[in-house]
Backbone and ligand atoms as CSV (ligand in chain L), in Angstrom:
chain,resi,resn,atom,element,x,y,z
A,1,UNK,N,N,-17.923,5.231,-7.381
A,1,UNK,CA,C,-18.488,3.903,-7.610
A,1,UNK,C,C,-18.487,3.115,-6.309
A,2,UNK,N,N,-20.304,2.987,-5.938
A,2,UNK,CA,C,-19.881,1.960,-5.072
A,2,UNK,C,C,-19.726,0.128,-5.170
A,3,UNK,N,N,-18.844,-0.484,-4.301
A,3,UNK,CA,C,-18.851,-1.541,-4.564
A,3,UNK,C,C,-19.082,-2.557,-3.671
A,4,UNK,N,N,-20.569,-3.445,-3.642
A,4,UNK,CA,C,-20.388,-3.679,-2.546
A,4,UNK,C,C,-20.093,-5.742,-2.283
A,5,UNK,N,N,-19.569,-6.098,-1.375
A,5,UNK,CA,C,-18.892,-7.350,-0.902
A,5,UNK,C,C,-18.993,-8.233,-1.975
A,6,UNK,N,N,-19.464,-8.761,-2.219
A,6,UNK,CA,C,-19.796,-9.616,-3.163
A,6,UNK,C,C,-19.404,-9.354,-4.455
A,7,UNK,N,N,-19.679,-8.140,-5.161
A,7,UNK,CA,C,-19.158,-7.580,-6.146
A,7,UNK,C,C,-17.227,-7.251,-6.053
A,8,UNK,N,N,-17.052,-7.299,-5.081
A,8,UNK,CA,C,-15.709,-6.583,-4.645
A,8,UNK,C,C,-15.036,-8.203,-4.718
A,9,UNK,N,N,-15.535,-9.150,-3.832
A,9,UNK,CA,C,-14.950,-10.935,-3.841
A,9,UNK,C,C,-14.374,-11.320,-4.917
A,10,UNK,N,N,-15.636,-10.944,-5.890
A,10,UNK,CA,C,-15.605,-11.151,-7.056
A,10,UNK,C,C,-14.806,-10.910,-8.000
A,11,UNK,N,N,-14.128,-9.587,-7.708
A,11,UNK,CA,C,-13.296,-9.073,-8.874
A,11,UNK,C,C,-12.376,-8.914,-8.324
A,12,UNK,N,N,-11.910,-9.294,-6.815
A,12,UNK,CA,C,-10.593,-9.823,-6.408
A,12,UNK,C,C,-10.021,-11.179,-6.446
A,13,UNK,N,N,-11.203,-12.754,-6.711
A,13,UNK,CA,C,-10.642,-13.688,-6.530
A,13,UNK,C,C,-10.376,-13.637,-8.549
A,14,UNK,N,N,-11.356,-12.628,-9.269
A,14,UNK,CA,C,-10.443,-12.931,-10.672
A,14,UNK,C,C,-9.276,-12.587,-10.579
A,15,UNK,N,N,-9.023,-11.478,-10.262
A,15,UNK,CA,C,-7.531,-10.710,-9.504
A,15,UNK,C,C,-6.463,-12.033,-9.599
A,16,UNK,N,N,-7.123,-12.060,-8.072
A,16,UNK,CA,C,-5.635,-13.276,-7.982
A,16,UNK,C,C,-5.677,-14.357,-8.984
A,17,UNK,N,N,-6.419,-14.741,-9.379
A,17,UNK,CA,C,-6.379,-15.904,-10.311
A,17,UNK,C,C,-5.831,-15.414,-11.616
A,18,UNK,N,N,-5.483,-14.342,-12.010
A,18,UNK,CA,C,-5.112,-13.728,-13.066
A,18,UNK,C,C,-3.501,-13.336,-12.942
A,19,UNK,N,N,-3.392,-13.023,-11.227
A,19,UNK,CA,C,-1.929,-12.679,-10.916
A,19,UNK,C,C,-0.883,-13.939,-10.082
A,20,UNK,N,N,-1.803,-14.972,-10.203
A,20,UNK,CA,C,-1.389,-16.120,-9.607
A,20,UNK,C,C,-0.340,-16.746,-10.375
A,21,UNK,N,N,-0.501,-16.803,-11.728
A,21,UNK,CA,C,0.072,-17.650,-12.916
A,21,UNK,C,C,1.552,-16.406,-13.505
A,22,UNK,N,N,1.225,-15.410,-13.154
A,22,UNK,CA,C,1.961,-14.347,-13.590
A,22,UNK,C,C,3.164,-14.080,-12.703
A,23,UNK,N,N,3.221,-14.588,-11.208
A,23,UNK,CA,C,4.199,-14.292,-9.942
A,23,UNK,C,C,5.133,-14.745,-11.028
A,24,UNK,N,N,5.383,-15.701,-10.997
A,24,UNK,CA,C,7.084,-16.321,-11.138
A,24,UNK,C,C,7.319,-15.506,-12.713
A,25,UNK,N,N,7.095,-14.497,-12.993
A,25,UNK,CA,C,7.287,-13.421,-14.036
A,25,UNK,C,C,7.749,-12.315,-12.823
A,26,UNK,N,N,6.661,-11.753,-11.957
A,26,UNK,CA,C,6.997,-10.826,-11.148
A,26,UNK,C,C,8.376,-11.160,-10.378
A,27,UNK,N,N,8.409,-12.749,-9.853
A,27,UNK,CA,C,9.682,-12.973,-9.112
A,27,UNK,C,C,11.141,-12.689,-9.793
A,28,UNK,N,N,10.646,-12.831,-11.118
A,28,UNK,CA,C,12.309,-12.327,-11.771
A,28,UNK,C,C,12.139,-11.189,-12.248
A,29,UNK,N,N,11.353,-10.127,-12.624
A,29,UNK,CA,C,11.580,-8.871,-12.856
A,29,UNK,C,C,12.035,-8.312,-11.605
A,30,UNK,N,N,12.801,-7.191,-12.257
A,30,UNK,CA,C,12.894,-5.533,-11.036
A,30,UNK,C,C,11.799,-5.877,-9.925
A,31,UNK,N,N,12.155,-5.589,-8.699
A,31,UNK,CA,C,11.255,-5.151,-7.967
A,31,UNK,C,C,10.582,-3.866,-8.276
A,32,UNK,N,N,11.474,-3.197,-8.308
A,32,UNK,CA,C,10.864,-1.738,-8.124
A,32,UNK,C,C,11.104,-1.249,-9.380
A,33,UNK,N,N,10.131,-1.092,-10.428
A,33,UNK,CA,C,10.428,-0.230,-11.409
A,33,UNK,C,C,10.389,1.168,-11.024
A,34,UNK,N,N,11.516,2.280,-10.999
A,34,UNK,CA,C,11.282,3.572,-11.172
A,34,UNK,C,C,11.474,4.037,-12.494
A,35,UNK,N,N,10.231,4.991,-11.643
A,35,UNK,CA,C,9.896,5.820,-12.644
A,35,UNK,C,C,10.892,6.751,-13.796
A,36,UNK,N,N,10.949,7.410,-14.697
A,36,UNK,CA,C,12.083,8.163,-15.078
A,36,UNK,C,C,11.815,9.696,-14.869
A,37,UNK,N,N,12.683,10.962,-14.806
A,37,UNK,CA,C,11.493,11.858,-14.834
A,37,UNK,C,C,11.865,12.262,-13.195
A,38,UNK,N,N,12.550,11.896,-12.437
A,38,UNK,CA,C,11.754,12.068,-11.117
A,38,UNK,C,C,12.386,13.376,-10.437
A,39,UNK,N,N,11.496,14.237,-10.048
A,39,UNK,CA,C,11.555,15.661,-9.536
A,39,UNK,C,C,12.369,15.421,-8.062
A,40,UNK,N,N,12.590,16.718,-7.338
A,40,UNK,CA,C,13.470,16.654,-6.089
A,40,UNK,C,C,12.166,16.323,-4.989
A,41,UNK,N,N,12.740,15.217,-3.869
A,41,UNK,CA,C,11.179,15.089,-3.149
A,41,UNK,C,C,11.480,16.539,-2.384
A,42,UNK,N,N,9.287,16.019,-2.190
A,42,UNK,CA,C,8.671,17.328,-1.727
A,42,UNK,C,C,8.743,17.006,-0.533
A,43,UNK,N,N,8.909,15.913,0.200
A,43,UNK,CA,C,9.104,15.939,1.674
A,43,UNK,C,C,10.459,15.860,2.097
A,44,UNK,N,N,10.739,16.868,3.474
A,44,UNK,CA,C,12.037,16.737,4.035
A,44,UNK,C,C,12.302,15.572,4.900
A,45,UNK,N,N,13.370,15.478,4.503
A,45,UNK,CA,C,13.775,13.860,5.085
A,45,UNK,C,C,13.704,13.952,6.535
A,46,UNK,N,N,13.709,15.321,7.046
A,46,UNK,CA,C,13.279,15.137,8.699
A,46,UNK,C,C,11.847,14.351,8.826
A,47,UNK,N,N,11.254,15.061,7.737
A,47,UNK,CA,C,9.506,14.212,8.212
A,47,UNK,C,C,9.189,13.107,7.799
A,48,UNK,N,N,10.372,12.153,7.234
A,48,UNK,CA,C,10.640,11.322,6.605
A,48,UNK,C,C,10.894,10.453,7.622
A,49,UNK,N,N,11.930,10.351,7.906
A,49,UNK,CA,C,11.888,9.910,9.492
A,49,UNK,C,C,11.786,9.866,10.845
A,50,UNK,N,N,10.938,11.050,10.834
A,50,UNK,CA,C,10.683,11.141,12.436
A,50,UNK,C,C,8.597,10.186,11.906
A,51,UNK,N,N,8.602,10.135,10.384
A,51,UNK,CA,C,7.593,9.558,10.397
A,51,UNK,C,C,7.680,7.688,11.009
A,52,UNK,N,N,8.970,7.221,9.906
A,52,UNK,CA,C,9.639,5.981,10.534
A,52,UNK,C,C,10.356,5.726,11.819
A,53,UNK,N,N,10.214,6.618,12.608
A,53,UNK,CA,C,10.615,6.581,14.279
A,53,UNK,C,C,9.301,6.355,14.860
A,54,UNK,N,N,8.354,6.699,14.693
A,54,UNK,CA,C,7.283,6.887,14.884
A,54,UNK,C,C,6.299,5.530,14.882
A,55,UNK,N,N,6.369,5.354,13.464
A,55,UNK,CA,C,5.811,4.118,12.784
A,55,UNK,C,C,6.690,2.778,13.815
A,56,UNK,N,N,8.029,2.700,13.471
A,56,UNK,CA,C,8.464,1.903,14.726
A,56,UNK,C,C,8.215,2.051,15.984
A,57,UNK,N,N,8.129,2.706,16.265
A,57,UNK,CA,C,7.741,2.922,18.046
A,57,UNK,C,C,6.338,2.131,17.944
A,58,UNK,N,N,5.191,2.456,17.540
A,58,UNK,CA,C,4.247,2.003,17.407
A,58,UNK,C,C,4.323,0.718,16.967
A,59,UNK,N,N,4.852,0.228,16.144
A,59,UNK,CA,C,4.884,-1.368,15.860
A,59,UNK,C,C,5.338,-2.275,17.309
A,60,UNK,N,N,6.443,-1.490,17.546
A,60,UNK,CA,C,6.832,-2.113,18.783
A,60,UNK,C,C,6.107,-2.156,20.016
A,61,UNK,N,N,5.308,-1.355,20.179
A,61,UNK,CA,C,4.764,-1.083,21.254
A,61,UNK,C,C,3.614,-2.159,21.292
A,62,UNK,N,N,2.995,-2.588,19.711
A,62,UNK,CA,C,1.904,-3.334,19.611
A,62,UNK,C,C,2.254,-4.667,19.055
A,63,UNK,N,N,3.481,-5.026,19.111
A,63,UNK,CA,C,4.100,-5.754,18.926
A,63,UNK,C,C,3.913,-6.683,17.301
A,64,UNK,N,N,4.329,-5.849,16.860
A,64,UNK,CA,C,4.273,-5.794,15.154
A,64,UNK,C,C,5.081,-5.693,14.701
A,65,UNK,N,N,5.195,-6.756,13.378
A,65,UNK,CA,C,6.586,-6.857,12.937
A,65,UNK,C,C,6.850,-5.688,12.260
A,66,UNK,N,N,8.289,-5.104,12.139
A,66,UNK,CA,C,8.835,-4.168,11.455
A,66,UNK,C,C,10.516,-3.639,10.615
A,67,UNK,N,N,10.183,-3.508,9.561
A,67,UNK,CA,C,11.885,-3.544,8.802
A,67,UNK,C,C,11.710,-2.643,7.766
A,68,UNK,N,N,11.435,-1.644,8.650
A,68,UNK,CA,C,11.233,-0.599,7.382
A,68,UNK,C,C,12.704,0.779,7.830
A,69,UNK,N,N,13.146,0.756,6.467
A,69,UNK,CA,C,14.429,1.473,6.603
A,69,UNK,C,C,13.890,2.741,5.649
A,70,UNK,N,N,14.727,3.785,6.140
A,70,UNK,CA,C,14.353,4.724,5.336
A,70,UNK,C,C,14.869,5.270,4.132
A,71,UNK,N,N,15.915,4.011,3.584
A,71,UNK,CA,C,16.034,4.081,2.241
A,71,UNK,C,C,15.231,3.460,1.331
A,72,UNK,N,N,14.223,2.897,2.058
A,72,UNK,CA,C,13.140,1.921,1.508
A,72,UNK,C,C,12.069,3.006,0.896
A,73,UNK,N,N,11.832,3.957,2.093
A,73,UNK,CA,C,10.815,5.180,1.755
A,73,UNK,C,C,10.959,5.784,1.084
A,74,UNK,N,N,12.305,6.220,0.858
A,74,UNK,CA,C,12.620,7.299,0.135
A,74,UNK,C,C,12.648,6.947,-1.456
A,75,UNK,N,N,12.935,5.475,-1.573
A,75,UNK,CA,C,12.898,4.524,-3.208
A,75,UNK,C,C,11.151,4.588,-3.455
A,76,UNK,N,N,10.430,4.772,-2.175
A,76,UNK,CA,C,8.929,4.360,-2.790
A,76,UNK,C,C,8.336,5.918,-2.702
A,77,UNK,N,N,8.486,7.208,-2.399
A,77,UNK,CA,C,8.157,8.097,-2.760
A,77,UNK,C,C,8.563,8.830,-4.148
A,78,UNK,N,N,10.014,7.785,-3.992
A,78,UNK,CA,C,10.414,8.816,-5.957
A,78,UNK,C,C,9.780,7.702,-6.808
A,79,UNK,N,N,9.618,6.484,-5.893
A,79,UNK,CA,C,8.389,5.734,-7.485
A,79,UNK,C,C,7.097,6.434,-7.655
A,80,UNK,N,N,6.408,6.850,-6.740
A,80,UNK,CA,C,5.496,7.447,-7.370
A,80,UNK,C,C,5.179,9.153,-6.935
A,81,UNK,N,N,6.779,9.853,-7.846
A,81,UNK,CA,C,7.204,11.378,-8.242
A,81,UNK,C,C,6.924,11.846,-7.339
A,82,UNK,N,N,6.911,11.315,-6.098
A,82,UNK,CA,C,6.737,12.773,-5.143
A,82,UNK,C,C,4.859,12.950,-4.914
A,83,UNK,N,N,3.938,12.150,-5.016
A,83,UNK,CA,C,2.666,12.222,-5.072
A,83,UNK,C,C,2.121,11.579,-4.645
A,84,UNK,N,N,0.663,11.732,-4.216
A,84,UNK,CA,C,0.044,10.865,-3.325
A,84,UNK,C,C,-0.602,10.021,-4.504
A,85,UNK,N,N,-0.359,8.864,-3.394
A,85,UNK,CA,C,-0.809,7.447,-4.244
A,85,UNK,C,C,-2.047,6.963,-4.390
A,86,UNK,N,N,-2.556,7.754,-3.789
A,86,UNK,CA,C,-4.595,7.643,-3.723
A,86,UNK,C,C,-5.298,8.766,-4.478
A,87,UNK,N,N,-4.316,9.869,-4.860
A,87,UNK,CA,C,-5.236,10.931,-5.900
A,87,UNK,C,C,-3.887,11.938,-6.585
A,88,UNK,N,N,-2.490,11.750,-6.484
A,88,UNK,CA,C,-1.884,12.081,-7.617
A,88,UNK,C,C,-1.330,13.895,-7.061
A,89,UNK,N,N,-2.083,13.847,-5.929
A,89,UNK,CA,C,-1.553,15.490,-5.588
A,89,UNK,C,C,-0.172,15.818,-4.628
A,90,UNK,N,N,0.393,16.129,-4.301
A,90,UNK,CA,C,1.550,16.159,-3.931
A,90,UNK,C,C,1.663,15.576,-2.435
A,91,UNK,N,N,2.605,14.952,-2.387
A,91,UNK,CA,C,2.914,13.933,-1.253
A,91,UNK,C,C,3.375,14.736,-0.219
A,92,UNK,N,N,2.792,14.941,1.173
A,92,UNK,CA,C,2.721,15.408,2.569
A,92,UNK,C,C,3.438,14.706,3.519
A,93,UNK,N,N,2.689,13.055,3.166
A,93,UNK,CA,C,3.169,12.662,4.595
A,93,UNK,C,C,3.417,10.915,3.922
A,94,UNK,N,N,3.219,10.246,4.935
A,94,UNK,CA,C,3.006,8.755,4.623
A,94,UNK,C,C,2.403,7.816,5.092
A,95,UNK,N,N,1.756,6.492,4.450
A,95,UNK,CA,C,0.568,5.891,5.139
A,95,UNK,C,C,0.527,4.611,5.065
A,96,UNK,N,N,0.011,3.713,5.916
A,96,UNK,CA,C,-0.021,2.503,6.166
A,96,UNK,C,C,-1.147,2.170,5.548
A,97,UNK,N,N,-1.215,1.201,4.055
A,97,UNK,CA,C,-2.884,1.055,3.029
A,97,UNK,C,C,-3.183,0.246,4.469
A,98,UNK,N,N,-2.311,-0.625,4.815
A,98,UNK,CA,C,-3.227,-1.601,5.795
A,98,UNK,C,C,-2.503,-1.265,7.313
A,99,UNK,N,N,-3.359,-0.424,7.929
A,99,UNK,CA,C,-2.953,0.302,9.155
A,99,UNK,C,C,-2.226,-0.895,9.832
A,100,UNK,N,N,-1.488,-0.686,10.909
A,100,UNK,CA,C,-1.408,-0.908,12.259
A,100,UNK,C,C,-2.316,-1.630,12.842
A,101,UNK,N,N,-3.162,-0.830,12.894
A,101,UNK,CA,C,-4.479,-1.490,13.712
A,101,UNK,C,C,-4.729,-2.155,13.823
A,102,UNK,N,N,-4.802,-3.227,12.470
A,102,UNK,CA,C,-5.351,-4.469,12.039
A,102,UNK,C,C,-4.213,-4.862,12.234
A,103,UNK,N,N,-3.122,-5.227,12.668
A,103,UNK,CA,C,-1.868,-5.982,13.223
A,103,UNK,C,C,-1.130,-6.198,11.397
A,104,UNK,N,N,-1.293,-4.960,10.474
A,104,UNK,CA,C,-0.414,-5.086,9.588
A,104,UNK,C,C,0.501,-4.480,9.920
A,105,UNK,N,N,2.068,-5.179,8.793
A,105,UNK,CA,C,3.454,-5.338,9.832
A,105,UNK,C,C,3.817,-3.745,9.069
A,106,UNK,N,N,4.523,-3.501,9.306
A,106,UNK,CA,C,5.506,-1.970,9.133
A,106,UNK,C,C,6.850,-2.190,8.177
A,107,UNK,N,N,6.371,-3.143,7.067
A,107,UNK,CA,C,7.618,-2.878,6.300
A,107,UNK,C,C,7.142,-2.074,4.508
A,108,UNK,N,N,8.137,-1.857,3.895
A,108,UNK,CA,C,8.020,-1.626,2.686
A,108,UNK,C,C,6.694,-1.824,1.780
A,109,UNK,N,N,6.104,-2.797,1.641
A,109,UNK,CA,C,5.082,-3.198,0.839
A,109,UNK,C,C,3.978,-2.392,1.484
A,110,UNK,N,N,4.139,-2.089,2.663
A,110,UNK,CA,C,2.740,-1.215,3.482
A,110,UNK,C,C,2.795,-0.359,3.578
A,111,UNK,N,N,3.402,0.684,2.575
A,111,UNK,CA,C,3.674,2.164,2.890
A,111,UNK,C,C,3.257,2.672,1.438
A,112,UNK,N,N,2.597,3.824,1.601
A,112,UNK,CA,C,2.276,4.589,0.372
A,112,UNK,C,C,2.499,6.043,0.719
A,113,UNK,N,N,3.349,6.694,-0.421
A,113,UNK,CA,C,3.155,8.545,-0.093
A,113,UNK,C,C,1.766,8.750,-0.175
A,114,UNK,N,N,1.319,9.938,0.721
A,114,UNK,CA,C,-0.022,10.585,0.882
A,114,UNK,C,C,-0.318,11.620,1.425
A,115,UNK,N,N,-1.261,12.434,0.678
A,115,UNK,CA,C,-1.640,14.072,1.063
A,115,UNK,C,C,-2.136,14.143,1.872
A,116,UNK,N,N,-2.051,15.385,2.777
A,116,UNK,CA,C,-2.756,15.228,4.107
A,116,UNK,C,C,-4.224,14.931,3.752
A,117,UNK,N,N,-4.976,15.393,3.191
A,117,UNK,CA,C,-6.674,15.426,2.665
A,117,UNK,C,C,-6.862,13.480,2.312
A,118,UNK,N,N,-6.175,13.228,2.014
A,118,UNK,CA,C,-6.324,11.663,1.838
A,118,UNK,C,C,-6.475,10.816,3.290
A,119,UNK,N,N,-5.450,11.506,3.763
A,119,UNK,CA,C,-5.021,10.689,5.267
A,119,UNK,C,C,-6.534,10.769,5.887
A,120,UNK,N,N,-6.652,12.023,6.062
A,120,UNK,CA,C,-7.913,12.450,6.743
A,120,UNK,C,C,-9.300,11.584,5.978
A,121,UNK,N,N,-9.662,11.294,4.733
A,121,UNK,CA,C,-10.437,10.632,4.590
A,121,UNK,C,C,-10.671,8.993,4.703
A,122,UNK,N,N,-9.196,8.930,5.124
A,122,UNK,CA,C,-8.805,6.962,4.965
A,122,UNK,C,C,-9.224,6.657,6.780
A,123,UNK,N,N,-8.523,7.727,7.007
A,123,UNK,CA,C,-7.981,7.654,8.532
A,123,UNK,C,C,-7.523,5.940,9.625
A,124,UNK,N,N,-8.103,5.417,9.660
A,124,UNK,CA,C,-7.646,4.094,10.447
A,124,UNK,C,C,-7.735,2.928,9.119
A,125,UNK,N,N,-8.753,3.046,8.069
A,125,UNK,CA,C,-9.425,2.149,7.677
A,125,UNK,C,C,-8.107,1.617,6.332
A,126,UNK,N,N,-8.691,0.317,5.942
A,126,UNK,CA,C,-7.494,0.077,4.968
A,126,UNK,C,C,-8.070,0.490,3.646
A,127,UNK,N,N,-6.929,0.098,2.780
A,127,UNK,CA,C,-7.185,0.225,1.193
A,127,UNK,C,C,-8.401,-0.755,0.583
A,128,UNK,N,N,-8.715,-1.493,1.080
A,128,UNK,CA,C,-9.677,-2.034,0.436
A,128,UNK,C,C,-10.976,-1.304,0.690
A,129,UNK,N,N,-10.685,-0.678,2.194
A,129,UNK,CA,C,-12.302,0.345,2.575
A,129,UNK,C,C,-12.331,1.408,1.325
A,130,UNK,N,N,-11.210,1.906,1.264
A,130,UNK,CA,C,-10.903,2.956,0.202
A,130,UNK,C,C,-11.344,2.868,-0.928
A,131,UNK,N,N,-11.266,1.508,-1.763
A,131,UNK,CA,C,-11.904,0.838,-2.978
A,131,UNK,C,C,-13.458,0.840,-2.738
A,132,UNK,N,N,-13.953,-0.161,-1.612
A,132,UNK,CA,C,-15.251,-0.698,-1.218
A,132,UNK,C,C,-15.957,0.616,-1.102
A,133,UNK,N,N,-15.733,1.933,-0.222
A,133,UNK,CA,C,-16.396,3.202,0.324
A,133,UNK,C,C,-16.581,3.984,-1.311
A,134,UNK,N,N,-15.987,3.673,-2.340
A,134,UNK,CA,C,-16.002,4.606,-3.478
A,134,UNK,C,C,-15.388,5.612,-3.720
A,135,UNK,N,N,-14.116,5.959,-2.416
A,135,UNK,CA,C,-12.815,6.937,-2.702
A,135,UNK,C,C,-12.261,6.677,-3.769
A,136,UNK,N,N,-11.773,5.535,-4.335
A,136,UNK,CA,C,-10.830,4.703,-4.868
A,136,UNK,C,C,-11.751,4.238,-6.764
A,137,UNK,N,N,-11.019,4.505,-7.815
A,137,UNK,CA,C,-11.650,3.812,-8.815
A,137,UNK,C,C,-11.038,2.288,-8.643
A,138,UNK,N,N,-11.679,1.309,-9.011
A,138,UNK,CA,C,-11.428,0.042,-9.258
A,138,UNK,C,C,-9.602,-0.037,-9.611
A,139,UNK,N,N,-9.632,0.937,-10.945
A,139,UNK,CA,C,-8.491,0.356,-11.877
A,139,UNK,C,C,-7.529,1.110,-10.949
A,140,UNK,N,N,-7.496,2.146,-10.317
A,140,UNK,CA,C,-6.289,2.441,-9.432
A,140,UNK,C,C,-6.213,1.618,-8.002
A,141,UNK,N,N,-7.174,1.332,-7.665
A,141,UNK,CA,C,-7.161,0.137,-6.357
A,141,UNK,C,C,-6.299,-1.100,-6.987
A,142,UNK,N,N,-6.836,-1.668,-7.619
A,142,UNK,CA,C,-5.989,-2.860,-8.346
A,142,UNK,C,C,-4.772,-2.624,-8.856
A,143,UNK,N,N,-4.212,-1.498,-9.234
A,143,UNK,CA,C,-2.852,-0.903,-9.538
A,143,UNK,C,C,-2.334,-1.213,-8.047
A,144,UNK,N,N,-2.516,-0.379,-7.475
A,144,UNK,CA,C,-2.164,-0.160,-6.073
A,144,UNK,C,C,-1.749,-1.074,-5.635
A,145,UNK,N,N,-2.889,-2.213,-5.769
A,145,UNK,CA,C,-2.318,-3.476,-4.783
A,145,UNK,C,C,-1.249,-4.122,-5.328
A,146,UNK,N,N,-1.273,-3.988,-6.876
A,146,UNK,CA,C,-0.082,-4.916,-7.730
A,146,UNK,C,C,1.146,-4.053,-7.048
A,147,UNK,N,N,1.356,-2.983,-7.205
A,147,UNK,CA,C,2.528,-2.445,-6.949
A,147,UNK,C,C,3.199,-2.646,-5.354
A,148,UNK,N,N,2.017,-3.174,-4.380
A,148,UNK,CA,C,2.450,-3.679,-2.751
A,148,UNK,C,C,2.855,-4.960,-3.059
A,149,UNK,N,N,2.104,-5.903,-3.824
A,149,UNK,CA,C,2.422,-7.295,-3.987
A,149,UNK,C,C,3.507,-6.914,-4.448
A,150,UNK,N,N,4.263,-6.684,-5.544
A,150,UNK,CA,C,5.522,-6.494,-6.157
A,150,UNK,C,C,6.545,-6.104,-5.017
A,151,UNK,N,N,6.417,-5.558,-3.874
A,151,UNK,CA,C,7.609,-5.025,-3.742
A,151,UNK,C,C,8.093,-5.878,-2.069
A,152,UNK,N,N,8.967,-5.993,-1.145
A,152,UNK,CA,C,9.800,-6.664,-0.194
A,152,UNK,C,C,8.546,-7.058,0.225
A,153,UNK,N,N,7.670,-7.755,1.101
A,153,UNK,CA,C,7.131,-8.205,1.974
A,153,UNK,C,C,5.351,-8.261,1.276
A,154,UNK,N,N,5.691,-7.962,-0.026
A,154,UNK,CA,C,4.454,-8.471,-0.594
A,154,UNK,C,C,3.349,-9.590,-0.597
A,155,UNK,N,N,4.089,-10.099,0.449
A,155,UNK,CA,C,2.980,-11.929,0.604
A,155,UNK,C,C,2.413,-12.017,1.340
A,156,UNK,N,N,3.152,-10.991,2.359
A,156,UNK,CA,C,2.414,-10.894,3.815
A,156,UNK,C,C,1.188,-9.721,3.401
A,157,UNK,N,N,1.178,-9.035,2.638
A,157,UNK,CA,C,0.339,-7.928,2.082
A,157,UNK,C,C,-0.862,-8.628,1.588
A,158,UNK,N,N,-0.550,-9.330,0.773
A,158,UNK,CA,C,-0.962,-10.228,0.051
A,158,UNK,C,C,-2.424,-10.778,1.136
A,159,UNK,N,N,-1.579,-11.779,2.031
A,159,UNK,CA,C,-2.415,-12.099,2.758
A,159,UNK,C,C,-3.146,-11.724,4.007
A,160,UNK,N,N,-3.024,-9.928,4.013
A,160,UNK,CA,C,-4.070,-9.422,5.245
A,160,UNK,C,C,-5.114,-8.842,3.528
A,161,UNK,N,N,-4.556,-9.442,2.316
A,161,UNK,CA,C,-6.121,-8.445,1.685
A,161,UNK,C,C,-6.877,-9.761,1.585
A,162,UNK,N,N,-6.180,-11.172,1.583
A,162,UNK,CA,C,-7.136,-12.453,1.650
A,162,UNK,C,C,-8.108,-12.470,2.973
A,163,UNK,N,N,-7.612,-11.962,4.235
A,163,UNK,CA,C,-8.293,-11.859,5.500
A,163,UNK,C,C,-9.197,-10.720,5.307
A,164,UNK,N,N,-8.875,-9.681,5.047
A,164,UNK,CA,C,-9.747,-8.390,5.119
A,164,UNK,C,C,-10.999,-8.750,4.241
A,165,UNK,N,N,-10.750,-9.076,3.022
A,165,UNK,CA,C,-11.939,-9.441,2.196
A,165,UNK,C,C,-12.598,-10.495,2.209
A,166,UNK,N,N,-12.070,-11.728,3.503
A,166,UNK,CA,C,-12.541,-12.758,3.585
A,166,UNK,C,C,-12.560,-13.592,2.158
A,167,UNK,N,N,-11.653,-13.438,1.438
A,167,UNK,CA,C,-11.437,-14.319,0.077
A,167,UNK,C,C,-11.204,-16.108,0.470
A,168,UNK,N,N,-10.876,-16.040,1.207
A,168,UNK,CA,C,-10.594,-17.525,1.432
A,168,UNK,C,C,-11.704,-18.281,1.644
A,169,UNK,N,N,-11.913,-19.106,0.590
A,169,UNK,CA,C,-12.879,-20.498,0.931
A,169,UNK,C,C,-13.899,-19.659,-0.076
A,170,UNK,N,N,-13.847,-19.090,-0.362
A,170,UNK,CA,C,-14.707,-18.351,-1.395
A,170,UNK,C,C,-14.348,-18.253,-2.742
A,171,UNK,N,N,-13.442,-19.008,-3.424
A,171,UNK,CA,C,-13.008,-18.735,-4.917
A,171,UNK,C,C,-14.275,-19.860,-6.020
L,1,ZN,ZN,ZN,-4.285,12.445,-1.883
């Protein structure tokens, strides 16, 4: 499905206006609901963190904020079983929905498990390209984002998808 700008504005400023009234519900639940069920991860914790050595080096270098610990990663790969978070097949590696690039920061809320075949089709671009390009169904894009808003540094998430989609001044 493609979706294009206008159509996409659209069914993100209902979004927030729907998840606006609902925060101070999210602020007192669990952050992190896990899952039950959860298998042994499929990634070794070496590639686990030589991914977050990595990811820091690079933040730092581009001078981007960063507080990502790797007990943080390891809580957000057994939330979603060991699988990639863009198509459900077994988790390889790990990914920034809103790269680097775009001066998004390197903590918790910006990290998703992901198969190598995903990486390769996202490659620099963010999660909303992912939605907008037609990788992405609607109802798992909008999952997606609830589950970044929900978790440590969700506001700042929050607000590179108000910049990326140019939502502001547009509701
Ligand atoms: Zn995948």
């Amino acid at each position: 499905m493609l979706a294009d700008r206008r159509t996409m504005i659209k069914i993100l400023n209902t979004y927030f206006a729907s998840t606006a009234s609902r925060e101070d519900i999210m602020e007192n639940s669990s952050k992190h609901q896990s899952l039950p069920g959860i298998g042994n991860m499929s990634m070794e914790r070496a590639t686990i963190s030589s991914w977050i050595r990595q990811s820091r080096y690079r933040a730092k270098r581009q001078d981007i904020y960063s507080d990502l610990e790797i007990s943080d990663v390891e809580e957000i790969i057994e939330c979603y079983k060991n699988q990639c978070a863009y198509c459900g097949s077994a988790a390889e590696t790990l990914d920034h929905p809103f790269p680097l690039k775009i001066v998004a920061p390197n903590i918790p809320a910006n990290i998703l498990p992901s198969c190598k075949d995903c990486k390769n089709i996202k490659k620099n671009n963010d999660l909303v390209w992912m939605f907008s390009s037609g990788k992405l169904e609607q109802e798992s894009y909008l999952a997606l984002l609830q589950q970044l808003f929900d978790r440590r540094g969700g506001d700042i998430i929050k607000g590179h998808v108000r910049k990326v989609t140019g939502i502001i001044g547009e509701s």
